[in-house]
BADRENKOL-616449 format. One record per residue (C-alpha): residue number from 1; residue in one letter; x, y, z. Coordinates in steps of 0.25 Angstrom, whole numbers. Layout:
REM BADRENKOL-616449
pt seq: NUM; type: A; u: X; v: Y; w: Z
...
This chain:
REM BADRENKOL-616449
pt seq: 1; type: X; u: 6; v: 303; w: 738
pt seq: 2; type: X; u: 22; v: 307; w: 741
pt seq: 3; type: X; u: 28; v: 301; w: 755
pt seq: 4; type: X; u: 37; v: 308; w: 760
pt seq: 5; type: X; u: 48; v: 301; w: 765
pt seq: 6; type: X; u: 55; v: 306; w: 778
pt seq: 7; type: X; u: 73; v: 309; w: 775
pt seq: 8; type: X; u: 81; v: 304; w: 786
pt seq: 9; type: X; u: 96; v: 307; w: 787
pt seq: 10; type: X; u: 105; v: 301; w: 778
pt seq: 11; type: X; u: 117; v: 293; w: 784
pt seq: 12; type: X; u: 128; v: 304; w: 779
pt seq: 13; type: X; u: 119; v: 313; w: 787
pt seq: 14; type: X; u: 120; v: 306; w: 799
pt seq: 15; type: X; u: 134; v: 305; w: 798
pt seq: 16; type: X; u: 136; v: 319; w: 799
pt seq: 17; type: X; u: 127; v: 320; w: 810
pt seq: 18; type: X; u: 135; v: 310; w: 818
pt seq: 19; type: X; u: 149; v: 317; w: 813
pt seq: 20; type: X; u: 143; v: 329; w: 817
pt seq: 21; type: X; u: 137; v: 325; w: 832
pt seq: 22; type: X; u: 151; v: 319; w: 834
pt seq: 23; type: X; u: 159; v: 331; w: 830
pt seq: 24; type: X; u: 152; v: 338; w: 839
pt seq: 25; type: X; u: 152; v: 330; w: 850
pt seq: 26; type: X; u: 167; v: 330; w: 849
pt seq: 27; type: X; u: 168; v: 344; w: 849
pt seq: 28; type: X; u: 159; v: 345; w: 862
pt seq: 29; type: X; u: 164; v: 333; w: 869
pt seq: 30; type: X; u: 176; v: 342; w: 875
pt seq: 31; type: X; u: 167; v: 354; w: 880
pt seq: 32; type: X; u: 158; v: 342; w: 885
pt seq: 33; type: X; u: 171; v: 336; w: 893
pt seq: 34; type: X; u: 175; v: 350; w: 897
pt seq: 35; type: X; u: 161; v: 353; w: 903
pt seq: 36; type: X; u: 162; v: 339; w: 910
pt seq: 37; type: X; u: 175; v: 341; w: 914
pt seq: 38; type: X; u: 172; v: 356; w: 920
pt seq: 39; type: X; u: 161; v: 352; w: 927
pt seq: 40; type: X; u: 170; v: 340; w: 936
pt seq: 41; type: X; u: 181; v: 350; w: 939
pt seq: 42; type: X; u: 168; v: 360; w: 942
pt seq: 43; type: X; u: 163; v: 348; w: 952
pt seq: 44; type: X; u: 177; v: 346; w: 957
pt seq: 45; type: X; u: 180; v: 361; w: 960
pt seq: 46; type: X; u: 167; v: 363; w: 967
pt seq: 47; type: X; u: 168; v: 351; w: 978
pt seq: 48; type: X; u: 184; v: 355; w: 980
pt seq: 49; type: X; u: 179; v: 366; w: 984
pt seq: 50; type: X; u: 168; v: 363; w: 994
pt seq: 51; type: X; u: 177; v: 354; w: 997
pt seq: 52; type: X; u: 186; v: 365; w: 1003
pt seq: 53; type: X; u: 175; v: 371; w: 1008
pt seq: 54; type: X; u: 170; v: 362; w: 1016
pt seq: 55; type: X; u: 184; v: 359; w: 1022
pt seq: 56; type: X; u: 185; v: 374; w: 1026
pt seq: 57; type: X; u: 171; v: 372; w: 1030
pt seq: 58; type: X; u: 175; v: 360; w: 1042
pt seq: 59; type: X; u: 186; v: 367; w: 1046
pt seq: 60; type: X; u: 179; v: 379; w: 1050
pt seq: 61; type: X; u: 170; v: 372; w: 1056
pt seq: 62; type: X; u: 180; v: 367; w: 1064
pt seq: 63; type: X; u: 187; v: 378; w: 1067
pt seq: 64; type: X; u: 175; v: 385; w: 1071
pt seq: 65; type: X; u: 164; v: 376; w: 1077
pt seq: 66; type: X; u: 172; v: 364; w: 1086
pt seq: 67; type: X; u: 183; v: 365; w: 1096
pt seq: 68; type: X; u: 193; v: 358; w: 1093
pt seq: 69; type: X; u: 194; v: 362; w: 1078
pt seq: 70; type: X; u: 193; v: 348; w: 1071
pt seq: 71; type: X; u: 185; v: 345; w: 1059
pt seq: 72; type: X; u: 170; v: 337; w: 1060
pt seq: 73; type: X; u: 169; v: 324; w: 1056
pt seq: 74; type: X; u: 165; v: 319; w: 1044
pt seq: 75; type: X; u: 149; v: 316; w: 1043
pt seq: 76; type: X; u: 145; v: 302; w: 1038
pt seq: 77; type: X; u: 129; v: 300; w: 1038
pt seq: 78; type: X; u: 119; v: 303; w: 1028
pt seq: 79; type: X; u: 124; v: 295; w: 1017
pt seq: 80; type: X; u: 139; v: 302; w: 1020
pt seq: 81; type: X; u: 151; v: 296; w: 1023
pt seq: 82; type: X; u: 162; v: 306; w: 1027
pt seq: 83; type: X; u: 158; v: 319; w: 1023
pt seq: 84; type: X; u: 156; v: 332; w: 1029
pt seq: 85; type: X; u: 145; v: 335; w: 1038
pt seq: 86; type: X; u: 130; v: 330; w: 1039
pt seq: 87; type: X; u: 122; v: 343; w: 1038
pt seq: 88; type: X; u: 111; v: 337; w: 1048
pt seq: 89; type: X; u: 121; v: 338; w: 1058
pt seq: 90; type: X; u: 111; v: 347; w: 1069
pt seq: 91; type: X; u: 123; v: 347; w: 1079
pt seq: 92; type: X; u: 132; v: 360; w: 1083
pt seq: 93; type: X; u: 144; v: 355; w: 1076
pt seq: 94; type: X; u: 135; v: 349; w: 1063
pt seq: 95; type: X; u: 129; v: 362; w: 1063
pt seq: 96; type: X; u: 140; v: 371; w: 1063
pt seq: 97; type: X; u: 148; v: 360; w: 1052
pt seq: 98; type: X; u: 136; v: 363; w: 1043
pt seq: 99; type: X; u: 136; v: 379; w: 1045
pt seq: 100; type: X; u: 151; v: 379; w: 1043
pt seq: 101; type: X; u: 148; v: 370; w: 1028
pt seq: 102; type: X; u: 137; v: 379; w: 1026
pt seq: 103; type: X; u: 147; v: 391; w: 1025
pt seq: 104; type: X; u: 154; v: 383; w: 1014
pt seq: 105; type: X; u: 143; v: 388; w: 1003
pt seq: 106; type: X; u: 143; v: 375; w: 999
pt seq: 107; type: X; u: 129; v: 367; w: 997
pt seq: 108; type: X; u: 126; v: 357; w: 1008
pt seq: 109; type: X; u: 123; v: 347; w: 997
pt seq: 110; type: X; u: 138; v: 349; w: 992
pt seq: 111; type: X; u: 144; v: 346; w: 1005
pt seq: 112; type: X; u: 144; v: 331; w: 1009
pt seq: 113; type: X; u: 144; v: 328; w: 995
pt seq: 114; type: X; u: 143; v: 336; w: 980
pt seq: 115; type: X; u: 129; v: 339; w: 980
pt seq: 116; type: X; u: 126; v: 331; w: 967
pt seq: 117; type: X; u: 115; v: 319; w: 966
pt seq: 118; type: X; u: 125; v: 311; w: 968
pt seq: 119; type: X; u: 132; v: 316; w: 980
pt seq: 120; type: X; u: 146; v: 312; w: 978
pt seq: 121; type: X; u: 151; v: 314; w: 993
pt seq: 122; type: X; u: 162; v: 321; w: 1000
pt seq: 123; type: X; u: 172; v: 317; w: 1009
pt seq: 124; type: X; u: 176; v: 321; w: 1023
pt seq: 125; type: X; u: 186; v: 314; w: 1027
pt seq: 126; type: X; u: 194; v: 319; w: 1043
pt seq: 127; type: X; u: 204; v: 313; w: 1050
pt seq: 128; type: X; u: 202; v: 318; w: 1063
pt seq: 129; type: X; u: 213; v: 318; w: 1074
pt seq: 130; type: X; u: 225; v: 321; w: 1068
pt seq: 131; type: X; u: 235; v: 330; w: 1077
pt seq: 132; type: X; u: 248; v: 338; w: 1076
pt seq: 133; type: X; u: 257; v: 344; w: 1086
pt seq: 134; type: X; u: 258; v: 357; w: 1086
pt seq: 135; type: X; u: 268; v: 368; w: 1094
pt seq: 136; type: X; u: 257; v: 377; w: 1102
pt seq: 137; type: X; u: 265; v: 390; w: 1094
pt seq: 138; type: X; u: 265; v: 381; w: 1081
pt seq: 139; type: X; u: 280; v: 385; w: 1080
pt seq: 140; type: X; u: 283; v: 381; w: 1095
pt seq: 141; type: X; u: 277; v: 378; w: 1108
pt seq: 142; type: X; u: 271; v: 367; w: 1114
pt seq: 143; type: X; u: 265; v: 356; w: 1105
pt seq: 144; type: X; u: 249; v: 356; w: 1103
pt seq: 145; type: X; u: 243; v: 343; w: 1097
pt seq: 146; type: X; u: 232; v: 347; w: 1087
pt seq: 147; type: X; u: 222; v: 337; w: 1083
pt seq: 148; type: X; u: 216; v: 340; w: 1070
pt seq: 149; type: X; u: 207; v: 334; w: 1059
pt seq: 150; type: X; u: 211; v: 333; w: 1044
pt seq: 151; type: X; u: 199; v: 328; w: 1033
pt seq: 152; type: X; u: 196; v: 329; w: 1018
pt seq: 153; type: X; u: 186; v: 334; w: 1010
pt seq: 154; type: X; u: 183; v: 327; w: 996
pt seq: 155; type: X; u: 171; v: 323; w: 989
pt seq: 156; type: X; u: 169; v: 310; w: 980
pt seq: 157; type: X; u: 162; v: 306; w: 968
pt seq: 158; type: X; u: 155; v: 297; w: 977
pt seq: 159; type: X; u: 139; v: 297; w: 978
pt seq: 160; type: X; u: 133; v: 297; w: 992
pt seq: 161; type: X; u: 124; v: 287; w: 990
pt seq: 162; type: X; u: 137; v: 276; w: 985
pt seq: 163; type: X; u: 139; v: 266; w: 997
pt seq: 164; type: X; u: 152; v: 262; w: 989
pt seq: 165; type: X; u: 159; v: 275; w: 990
pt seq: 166; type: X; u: 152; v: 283; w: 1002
pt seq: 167; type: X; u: 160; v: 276; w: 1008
pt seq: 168; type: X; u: 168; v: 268; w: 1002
pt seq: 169; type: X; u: 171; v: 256; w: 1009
pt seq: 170; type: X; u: 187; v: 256; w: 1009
pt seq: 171; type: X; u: 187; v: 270; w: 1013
pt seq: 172; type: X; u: 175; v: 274; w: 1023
pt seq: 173; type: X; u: 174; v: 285; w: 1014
pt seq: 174; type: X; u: 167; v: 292; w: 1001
pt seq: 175; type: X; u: 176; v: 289; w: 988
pt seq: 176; type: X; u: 188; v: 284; w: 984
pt seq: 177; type: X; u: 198; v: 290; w: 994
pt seq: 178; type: X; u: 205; v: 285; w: 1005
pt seq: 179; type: X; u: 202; v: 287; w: 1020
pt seq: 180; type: X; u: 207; v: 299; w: 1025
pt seq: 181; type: X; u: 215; v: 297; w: 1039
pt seq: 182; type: X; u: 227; v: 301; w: 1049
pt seq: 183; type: X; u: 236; v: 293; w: 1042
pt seq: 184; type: X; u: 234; v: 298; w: 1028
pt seq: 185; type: X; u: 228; v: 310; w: 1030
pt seq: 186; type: X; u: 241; v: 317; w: 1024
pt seq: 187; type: X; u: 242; v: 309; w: 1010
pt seq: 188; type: X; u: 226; v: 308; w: 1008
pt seq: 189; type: X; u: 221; v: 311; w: 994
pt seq: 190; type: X; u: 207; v: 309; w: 988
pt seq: 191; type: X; u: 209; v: 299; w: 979
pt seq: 192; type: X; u: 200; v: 292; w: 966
pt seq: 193; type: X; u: 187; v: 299; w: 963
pt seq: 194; type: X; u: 187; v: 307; w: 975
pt seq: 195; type: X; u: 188; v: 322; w: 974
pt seq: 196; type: X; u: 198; v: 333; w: 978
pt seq: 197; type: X; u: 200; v: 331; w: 994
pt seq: 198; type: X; u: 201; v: 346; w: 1004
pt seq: 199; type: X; u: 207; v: 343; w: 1015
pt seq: 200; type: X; u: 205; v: 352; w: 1028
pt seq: 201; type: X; u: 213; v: 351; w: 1043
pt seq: 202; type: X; u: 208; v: 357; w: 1057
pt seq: 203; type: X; u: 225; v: 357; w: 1060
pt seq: 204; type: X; u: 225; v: 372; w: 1056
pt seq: 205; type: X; u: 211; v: 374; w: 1065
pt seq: 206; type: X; u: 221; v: 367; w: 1077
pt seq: 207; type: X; u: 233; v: 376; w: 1075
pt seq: 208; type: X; u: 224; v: 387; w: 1076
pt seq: 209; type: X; u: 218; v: 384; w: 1089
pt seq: 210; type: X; u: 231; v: 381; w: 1093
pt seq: 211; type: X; u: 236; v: 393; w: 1091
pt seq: 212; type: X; u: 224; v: 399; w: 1100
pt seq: 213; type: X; u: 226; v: 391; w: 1108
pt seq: 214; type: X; u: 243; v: 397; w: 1110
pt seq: 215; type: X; u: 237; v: 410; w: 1110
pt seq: 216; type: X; u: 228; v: 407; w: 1122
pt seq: 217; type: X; u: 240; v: 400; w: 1129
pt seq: 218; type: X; u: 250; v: 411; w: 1127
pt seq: 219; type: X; u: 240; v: 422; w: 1132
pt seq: 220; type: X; u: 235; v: 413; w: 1145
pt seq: 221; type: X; u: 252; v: 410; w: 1148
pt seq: 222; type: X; u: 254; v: 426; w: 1145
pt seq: 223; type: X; u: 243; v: 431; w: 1151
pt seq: 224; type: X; u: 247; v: 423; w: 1165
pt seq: 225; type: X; u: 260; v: 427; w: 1164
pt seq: 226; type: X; u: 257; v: 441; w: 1162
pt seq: 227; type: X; u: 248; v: 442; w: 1175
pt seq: 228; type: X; u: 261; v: 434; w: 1182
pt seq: 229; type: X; u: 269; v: 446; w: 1177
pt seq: 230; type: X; u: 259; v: 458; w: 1182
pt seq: 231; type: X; u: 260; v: 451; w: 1197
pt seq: 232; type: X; u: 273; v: 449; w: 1198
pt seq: 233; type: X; u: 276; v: 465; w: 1194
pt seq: 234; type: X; u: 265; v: 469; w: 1203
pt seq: 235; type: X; u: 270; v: 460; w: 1214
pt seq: 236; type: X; u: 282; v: 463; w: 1223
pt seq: 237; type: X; u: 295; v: 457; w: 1220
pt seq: 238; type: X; u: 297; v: 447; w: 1230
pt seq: 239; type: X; u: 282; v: 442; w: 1228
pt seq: 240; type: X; u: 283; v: 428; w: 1222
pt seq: 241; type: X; u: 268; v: 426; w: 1219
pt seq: 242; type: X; u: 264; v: 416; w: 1208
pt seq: 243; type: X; u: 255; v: 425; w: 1203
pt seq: 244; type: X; u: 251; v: 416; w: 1191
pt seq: 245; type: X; u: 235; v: 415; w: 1194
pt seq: 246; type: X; u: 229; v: 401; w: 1201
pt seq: 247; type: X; u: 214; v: 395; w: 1197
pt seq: 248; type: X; u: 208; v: 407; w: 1205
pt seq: 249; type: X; u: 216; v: 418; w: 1197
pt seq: 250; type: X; u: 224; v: 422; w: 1211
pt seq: 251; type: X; u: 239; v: 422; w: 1210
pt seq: 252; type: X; u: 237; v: 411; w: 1224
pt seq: 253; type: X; u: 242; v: 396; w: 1223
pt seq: 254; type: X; u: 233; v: 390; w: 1214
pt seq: 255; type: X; u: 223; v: 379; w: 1219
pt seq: 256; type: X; u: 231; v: 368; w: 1213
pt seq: 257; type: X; u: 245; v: 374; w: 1220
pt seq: 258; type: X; u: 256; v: 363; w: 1224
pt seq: 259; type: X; u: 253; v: 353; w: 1211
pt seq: 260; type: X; u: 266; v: 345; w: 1208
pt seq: 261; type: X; u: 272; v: 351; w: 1194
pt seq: 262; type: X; u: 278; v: 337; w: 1192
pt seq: 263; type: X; u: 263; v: 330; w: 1192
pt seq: 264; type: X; u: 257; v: 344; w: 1188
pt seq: 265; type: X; u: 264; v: 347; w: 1175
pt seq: 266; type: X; u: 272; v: 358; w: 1181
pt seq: 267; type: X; u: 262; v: 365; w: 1189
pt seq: 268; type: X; u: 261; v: 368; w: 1203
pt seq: 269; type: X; u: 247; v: 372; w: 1202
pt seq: 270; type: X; u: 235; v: 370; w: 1195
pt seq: 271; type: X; u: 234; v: 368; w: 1180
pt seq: 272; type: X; u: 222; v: 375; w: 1180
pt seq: 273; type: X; u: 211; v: 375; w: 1170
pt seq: 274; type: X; u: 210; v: 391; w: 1163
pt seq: 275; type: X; u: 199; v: 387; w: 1156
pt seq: 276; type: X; u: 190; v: 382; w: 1171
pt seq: 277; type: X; u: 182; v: 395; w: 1173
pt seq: 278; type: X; u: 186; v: 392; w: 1188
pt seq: 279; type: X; u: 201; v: 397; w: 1186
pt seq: 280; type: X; u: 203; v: 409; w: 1184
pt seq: 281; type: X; u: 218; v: 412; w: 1178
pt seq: 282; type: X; u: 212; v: 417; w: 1165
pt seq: 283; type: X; u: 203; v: 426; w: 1171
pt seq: 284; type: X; u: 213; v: 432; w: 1181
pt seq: 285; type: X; u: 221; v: 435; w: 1170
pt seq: 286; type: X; u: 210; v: 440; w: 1160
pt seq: 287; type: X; u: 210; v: 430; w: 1150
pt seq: 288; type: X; u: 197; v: 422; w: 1148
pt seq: 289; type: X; u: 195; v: 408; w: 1152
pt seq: 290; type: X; u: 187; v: 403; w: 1139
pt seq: 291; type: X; u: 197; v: 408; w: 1130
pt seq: 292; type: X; u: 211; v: 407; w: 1137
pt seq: 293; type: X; u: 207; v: 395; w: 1146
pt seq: 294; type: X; u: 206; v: 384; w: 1134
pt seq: 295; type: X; u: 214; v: 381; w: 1120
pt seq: 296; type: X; u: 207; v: 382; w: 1107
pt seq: 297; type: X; u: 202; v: 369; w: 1111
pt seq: 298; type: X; u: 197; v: 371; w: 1122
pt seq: 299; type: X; u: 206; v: 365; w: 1131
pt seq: 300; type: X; u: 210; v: 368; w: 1143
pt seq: 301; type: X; u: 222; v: 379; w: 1145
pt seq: 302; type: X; u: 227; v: 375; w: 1160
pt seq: 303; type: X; u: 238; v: 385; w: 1170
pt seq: 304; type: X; u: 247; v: 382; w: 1179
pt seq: 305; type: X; u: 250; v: 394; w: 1187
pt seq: 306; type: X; u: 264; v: 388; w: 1194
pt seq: 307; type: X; u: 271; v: 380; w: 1184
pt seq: 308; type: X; u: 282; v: 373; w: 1187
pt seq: 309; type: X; u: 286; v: 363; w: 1177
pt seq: 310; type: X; u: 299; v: 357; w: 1183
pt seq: 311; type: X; u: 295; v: 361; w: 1199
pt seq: 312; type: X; u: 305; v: 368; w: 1202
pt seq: 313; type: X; u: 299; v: 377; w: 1211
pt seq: 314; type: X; u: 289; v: 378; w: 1223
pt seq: 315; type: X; u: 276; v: 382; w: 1220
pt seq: 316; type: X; u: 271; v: 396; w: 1215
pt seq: 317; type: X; u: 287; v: 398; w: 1217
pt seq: 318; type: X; u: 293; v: 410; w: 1208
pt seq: 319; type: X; u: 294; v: 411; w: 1196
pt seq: 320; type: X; u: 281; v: 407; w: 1192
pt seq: 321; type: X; u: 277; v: 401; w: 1180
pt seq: 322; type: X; u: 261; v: 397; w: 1175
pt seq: 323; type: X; u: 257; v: 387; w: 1162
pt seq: 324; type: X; u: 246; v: 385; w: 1154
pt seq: 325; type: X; u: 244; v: 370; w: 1146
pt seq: 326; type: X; u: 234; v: 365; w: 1138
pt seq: 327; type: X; u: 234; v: 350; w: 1130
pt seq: 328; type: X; u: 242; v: 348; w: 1122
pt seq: 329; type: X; u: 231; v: 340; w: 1112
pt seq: 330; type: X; u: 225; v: 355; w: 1111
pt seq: 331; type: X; u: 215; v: 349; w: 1100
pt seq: 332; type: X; u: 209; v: 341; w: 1111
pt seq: 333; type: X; u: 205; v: 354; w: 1119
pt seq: 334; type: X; u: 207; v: 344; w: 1133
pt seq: 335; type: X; u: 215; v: 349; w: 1146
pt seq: 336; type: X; u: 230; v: 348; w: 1147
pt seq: 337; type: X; u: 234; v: 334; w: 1151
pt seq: 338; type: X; u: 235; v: 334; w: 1167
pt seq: 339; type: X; u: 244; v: 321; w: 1167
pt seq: 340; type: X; u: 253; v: 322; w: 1155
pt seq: 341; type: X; u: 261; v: 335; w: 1153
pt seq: 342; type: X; u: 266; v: 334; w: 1141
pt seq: 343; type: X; u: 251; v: 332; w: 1135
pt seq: 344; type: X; u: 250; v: 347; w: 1137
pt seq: 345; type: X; u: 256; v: 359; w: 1131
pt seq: 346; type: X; u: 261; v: 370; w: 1141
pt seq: 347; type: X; u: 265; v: 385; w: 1142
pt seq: 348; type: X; u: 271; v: 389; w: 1153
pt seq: 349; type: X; u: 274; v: 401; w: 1159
């Protein structure tokens, strides 16, 4: 009987084979490195823009759904430090946070971090409180103190679940970058593993209700006047009425007549309250109390219907001359300042 005996490859064959894996692994290695390469810029690209989009996303939010126009606050809970929002937030404002991300298009798993098993997290970080003064016409005027919020949206290559980096203990933040803060808000960079930072401010919101809130003033101060004008021409020429309206909407002595302009901040009346639905200027002179009574902010706009800052007349005593003021901290949305004068911004007359 004839075995037959099993061939194996010879070593010259194996040789080749190895030459030839290794030529062809070389040709392939830069297509390899390039789809690598293409799929981190992919990732990249991807979170700089939902980045972005949440960034639009906050300021809308506050824009639309809170009073003052300032950014929420970062949510730390769940295993997050300093992100953006906890999406088990039943309240008004965590509600309407959540609604306005939802807008975003972007999944609710991509949010506070990339979505992936590992979920490297992302980064909110807000200095809030920050102010700049403003004139009420931007180019003149009184100056308005805004108070506004600046923050930084990033996300790291650090996992949730890492206690070394979420947060990291030098920081009190995700990653490897600095605290952000007042003092280096205007240099601050992502810095080391960290990704792309997009940096958003509510300063814009602020000039924006200021400029409301100038639009409002000058159409309360010329609006009063206006109604000043129409009696005086209807009235005869000798009359010497104040006919600026008092608290009840009559052109009488209003209920606060005789006040000291030196202690009073130039009035001899009342400073009185146009958003109290008990005074009735606005009404008298058409306008509405809910929208011409307040700033944006919803502060207080208060009138004066015998101003007379250097008191250099009697009272009601021709010619006459009204003011409006309002805080000068109009972020704050708080009534003008009863004791120190030069806390409020005022248009007189």
């Amino acid at each position: 009987m004839v075995v037959a005996r099993q061939r194996g490859f010879t070593l010259v064959e194996l040789l080749i084979a190895v030459m030839t894996i290794g030529i062809i692994s070389m040709a392939m290695a830069p297509m390899f490195s390039s789809a690598v390469t293409a799929k981190k810029a992919a990732y990249a690209d991807k979170h700089r823009l939902n980045n972005s989009l949440i960034g639009v996303a906050l300021l809308n939010y506050a824009a639309k759904s809170t009073q003052f126009g300032r950014l929420p606050s970062p949510y730390t809970g769940s295993g997050y430090t300093k992100t953006i929002y906890n999406p088990a937030d039943g309240s008004g404002a965590g509600v309407a946070i959540t609604q306005t991300l939802t807008q975003t298009g972007i999944s609710p798993v991509e949010i506070n971090d990339d979505g992936t098993a590992s979920q490297a997290v992302r980064v909110y970080q807000l200095v809030a409180g920050l102010t700049q003064s403003v004139p009420l016409y931007f180019q003149s005027g009184p100056l308005a103190t805004l108070t506004y919020d600046f923050a930084a949206i990033y996300l790291t290559i650090c996992p949730k679940a890492t206690a070394a980096c979420n947060p990291t203990v030098a920081t009190g933040v995700p990653g490897t970058s600095a605290a952000l803060s007042g003092v280096n808000y205007t240099t601050w960079a992502p810095a080391g593993t960290d990704g792309t930072a997009f940096f958003i401010s509510s300063l814009t919101i602020q000039k924006e209700m200021l400029t409301l809130t100038a639009t409002r003033l000058d159409k309360v101060r010329d609006t009063l006047l206006s109604f000043l004008r129409t009696q005086q021409v209807t009235a005869p020429g000798s009359d010497t009425t104040n006919w600026y309206p008092n608290q009840a909407g009559a052109s009488a002595a209003g209920s606060m007549t005789g006040s000291n302009p030196a202690t009073n901040q130039g009035c001899r009346d009342g400073w009185y309250d146009l958003s109290n639905g008990a005074v009735s200027v606005l009404p008298t002179v058409g306008l509405s109390a809910t929208e011409y009574g307040v700033t944006a902010w919803g502060g207080p706009i208060q009138y004066c219907r015998d101003y007379d800052p250097t008191a250099s007349k009697v009272a009601n005593a021709a010619p006459h001359y009204g003011a409006i003021r309002i805080l000068a901290s109009v972020s704050s949305g708080s009534s003008p300042d009863g004791v120190v004068v030069g806390n409020n911004l005022v248009l007189s007359f």
